[in-house]
C-alpha positions as CSV (number, residue, x, y, z in Angstrom):
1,X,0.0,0.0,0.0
2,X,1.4,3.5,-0.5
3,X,2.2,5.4,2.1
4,X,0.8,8.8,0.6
5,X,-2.2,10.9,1.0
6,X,-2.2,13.0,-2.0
7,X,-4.5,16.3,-3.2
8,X,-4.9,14.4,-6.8
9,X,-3.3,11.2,-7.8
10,X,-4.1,12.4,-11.5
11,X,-0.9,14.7,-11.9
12,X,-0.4,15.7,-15.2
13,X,-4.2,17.4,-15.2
14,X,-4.4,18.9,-11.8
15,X,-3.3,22.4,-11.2
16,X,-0.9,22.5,-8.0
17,X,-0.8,25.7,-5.7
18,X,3.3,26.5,-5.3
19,X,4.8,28.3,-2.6
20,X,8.6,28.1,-2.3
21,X,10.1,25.2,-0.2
22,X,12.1,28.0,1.7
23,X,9.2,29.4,3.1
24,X,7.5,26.4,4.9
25,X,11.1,26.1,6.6
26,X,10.0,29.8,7.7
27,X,6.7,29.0,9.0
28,X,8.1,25.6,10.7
29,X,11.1,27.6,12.2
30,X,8.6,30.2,13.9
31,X,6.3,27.3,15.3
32,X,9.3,25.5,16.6
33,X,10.5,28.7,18.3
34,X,6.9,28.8,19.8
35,X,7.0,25.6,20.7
36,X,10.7,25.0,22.4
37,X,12.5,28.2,23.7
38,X,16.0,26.5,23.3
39,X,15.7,27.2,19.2
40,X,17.8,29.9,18.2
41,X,18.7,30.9,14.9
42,X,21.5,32.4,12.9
43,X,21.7,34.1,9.3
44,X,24.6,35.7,7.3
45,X,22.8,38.8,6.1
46,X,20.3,36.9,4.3
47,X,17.3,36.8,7.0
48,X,15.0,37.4,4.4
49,X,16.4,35.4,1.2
50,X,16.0,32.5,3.6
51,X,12.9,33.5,5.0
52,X,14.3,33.3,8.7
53,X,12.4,36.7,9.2
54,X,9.3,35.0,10.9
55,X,11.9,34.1,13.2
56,X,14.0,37.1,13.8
57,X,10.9,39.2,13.8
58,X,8.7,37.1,16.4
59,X,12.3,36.6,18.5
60,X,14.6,39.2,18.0
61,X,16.2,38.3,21.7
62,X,17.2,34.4,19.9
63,X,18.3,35.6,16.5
64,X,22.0,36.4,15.5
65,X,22.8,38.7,12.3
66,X,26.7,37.2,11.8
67,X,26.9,39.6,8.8
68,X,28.4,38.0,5.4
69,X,30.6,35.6,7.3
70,X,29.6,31.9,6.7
71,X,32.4,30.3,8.2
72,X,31.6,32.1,11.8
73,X,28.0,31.0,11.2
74,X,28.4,27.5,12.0
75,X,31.1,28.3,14.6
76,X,28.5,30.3,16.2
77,X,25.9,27.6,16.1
78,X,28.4,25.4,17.2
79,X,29.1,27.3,20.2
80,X,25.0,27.6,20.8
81,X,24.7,24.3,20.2
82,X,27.1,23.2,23.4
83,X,25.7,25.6,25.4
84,X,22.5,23.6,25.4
85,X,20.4,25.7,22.1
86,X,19.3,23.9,19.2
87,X,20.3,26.4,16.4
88,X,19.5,26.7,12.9
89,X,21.9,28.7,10.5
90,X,20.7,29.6,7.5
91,X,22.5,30.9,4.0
92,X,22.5,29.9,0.4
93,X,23.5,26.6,-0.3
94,X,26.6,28.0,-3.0
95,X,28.0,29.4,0.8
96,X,26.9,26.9,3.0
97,X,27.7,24.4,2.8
98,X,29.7,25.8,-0.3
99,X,31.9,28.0,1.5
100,X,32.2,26.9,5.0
101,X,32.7,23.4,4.4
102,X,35.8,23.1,6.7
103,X,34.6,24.7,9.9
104,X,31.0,22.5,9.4
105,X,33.3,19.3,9.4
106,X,35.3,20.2,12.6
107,X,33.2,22.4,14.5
108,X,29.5,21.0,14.2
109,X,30.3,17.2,13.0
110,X,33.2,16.2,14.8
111,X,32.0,17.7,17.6
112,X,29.1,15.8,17.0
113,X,27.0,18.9,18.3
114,X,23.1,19.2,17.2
115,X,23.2,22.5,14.6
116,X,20.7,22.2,11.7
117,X,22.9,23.9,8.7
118,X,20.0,25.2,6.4
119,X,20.5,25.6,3.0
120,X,18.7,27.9,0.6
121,X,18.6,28.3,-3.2
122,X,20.1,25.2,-4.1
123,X,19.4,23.4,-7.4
124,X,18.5,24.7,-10.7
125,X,15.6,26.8,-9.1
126,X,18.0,29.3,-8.4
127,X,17.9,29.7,-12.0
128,X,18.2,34.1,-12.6
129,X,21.6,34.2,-9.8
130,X,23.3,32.0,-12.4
131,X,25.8,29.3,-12.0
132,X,27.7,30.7,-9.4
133,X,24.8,30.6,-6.6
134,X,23.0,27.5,-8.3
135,X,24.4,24.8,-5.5
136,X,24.4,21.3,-7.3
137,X,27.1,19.8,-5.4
138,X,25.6,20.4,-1.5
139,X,24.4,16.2,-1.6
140,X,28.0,15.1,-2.0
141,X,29.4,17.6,0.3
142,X,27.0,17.0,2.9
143,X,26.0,13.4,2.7
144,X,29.8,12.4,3.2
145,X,30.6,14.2,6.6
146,X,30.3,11.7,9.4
147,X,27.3,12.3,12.2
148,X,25.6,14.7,9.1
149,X,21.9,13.8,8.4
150,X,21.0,15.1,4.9
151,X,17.4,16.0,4.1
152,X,15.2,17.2,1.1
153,X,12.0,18.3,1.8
154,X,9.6,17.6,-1.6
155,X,7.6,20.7,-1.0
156,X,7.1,23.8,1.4
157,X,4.7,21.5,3.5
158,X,6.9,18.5,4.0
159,X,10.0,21.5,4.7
160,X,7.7,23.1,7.7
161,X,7.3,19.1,9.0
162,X,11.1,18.6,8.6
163,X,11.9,22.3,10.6
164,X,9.7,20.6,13.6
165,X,11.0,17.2,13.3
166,X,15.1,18.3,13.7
167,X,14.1,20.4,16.1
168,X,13.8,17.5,18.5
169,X,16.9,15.7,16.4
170,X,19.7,15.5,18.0
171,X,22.2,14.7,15.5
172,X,23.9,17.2,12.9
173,X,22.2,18.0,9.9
174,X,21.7,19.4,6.5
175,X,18.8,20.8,5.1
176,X,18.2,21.8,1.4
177,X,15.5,24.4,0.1
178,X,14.7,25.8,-3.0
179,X,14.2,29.6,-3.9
180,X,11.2,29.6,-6.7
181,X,7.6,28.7,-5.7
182,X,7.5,24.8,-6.6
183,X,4.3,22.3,-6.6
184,X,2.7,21.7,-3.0
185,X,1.7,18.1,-3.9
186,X,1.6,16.6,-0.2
187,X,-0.9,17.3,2.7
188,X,-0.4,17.7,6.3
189,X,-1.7,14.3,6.8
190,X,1.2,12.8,4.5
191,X,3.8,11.2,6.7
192,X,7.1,12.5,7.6
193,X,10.1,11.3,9.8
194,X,13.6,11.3,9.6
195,X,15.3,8.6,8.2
196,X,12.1,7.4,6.5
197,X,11.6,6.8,3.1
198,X,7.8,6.8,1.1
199,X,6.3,4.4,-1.4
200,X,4.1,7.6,-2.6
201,X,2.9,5.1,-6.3
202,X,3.0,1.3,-6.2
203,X,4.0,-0.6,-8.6
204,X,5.5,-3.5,-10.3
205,X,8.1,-2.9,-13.4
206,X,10.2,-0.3,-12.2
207,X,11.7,1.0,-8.7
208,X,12.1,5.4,-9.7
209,X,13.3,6.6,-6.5
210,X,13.5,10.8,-6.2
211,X,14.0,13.3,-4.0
212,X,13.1,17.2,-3.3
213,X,12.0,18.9,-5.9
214,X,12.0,16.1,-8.3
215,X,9.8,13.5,-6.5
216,X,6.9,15.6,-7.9
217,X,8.7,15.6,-11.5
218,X,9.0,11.8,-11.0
219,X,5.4,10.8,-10.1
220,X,4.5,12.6,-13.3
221,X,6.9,10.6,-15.2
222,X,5.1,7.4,-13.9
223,X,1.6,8.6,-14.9
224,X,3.6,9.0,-18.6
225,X,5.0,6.0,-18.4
226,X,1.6,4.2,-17.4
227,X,-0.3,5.2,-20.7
228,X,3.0,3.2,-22.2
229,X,2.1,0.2,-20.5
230,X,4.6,0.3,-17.6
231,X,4.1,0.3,-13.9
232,X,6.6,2.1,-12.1
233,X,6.7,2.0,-8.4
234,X,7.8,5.4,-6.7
235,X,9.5,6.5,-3.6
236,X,10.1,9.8,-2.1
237,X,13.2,10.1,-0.2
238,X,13.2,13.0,1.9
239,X,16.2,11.6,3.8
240,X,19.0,10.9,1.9
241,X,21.1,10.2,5.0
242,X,20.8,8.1,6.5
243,X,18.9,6.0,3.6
244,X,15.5,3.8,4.8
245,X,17.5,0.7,3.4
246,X,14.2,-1.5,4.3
247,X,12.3,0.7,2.0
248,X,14.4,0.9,-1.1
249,X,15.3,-3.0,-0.9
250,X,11.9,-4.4,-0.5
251,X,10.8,-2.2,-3.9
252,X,14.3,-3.4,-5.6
253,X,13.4,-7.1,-5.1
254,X,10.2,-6.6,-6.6
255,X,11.2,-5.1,-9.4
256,X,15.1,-5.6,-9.9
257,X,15.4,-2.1,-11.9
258,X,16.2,1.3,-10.4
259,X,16.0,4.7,-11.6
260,X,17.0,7.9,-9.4
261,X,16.3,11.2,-9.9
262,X,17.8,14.4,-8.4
263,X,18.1,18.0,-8.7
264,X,21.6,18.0,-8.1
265,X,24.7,16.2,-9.3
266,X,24.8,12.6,-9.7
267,X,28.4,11.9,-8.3
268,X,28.4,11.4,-5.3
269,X,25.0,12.3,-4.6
270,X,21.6,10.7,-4.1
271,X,21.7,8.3,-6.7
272,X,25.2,7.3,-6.0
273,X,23.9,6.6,-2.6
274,X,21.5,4.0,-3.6
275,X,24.1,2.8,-6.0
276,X,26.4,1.7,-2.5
277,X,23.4,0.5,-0.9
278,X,23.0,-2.2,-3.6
279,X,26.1,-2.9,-4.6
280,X,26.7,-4.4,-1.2
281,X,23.2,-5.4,-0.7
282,X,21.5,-6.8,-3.7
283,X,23.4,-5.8,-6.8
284,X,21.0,-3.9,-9.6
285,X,21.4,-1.9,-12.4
286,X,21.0,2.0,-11.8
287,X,20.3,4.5,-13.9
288,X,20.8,7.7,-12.5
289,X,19.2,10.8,-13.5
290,X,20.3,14.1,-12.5
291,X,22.9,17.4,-13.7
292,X,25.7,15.3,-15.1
293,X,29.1,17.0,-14.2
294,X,28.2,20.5,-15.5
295,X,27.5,23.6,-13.9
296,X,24.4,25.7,-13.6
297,X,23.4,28.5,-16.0
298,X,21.3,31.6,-15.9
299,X,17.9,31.6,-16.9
300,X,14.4,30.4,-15.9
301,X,13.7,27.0,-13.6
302,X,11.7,26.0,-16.5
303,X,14.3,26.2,-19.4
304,X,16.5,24.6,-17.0
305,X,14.9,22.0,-16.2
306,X,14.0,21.6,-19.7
307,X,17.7,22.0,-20.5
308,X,18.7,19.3,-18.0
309,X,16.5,16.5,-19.3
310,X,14.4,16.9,-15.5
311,X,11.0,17.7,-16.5
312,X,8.2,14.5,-16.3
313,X,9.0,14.2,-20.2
314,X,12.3,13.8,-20.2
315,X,12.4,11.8,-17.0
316,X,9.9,9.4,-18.8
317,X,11.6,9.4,-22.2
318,X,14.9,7.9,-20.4
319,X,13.1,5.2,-18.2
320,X,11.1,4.1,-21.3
321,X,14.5,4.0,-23.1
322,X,16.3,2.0,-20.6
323,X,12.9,-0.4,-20.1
């Protein structure tokens, strides 16, 4: 049985509200303040970019400005963190993890101390700050680090039930948002939990396995790839570390094929983390799908997605090629 409650399972004819995943880490970050007083939070001049505001603004006397200095962001949450807070520190992605990458390693994971490293405008949606500030390489950075816990929320609902769920984590962790307004395809009553991975379609002929932004992308691609006779089973993987091996295995040995699909790069990230998984586990062929060793370019989410191969079409043509 799938695990998802779903507005419409007919996605290529309903219309989808959107609303940024950035900003249901905003509401979630302001109901976790309201709900623990030990959250604190910590931006590097980009309270509103990240939409942090809610925060700063309901909380002014738990919210630290550190100014356009990424590297003392997560040396400051760090030092919250083992002082008994439970901080969030927020920037773009391109900075942080893309700049800071050092001082995350030793001061928050080795340390093993509980700060949640936010990262906004990652992926392609980033599309009109160009290729320097559209983060494709935050999985592999982040997913690596030892005690790090990597999420990707789908949409703004599951990234406001992600905000409330590390609050109460204690462990490390990354999590990645997106800048543009994107599908809100879940409901509140759609599970979430760390380390959990979601059958949202069953199915028999095909294991597609996504994450973030693209899950949406993906369940469209298996309504495609239905009116072509094949049944593909989905899963949503909002946690890509650690992976819900249980999950992912029990789909693989029912349908011995595996397609992933990411927003991101595919070394070293998502996909490449299923590819361990089975190569020790139950040995399948992958194919992965995702921004293949290039960077980002300027223009709109669309095109780019378009220009990518990631929209339902192209993510359909590929499977139906492989299959």
């Amino acid at each position: 049985m799938s695990d998802m409650h779903l507005v419409t399972k007919d996605f290529l004819k309903h219309k989808f509200d959107l609303e940024a995943i950035k900003k249901g880490f905003g509401k979630g970050l302001l109901a976790a303040g309201k709900q623990n007083e030990q959250v604190v939070a910590a931006c590097a001049d980009l309270t509103g970019s990240t939409a942090m505001n809610l925060f700063a603004e309901d909380f002014p006397e738990r919210f630290v400005e550190v100014g356009i200095a990424e590297q003392n962001l997560v040396t400051v949450g760090s030092g919250l963190a083992a002082m008994g807070k439970i901080p969030f520190v927020s920037s773009y992605a391109a900075f942080s993890p893309g700049r800071n990458w050092e001082q995350i390693r030793t001061t928050i994971c080795l340390n093993d101390q509980t700060v949640h490293v936010v990262g906004s405008h990652a992926g392609l949606y980033t599309g009109a700050d160009g290729a320097t500030h559209q983060m494709l390489e935050d999985i592999a950075l982040t997913r690596v680090l030892p005690n790090m816990t990597v999420i990707a929320p789908a949409d703004s609902i599951e990234a406001e039930k992600a905000v409330l769920a590390l609050s109460e984590y204690k462990s490390p962790s990354y999590l990645r948002l997106t800048r543009e307004p994107t599908p809100i395809f879940t409901t509140k009553e759609t599970p979430f939990e760390i380390g959990k991975a979601y059958v949202y379609k069953d199915g028999k002929d095909v294991t597609l396995i996504a994450t973030g932004t693209m899950t949406i992308n993906t369940l469209m691609a298996a309504d495609i790839l239905a009116n072509h006779g094949i049944d593909a089973e989905v899963i949503h993987l909002p946690t890509i570390k650690p992976l819900d091996e249980g999950t992912i295995l029990n789909s693989v040995k029912k349908t011995n094929r595996v397609v992933t699909v990411e927003e991101a790069q595919i070394q070293a990230g998502m996909g490449s983390a299923i590819c361990e998984l089975l190569a020790e586990e139950m040995p399948t062929k992958v194919l992965r799908i995702g921004v293949k060793d290039k960077f980002g370019q300027t223009g709109q989410p669309a095109d780019l997605l378009e220009h990518y191969g990631l929209t339902p079409n192209h993510i359909a043509l590929k499977i139906h090629q492989v299959l």
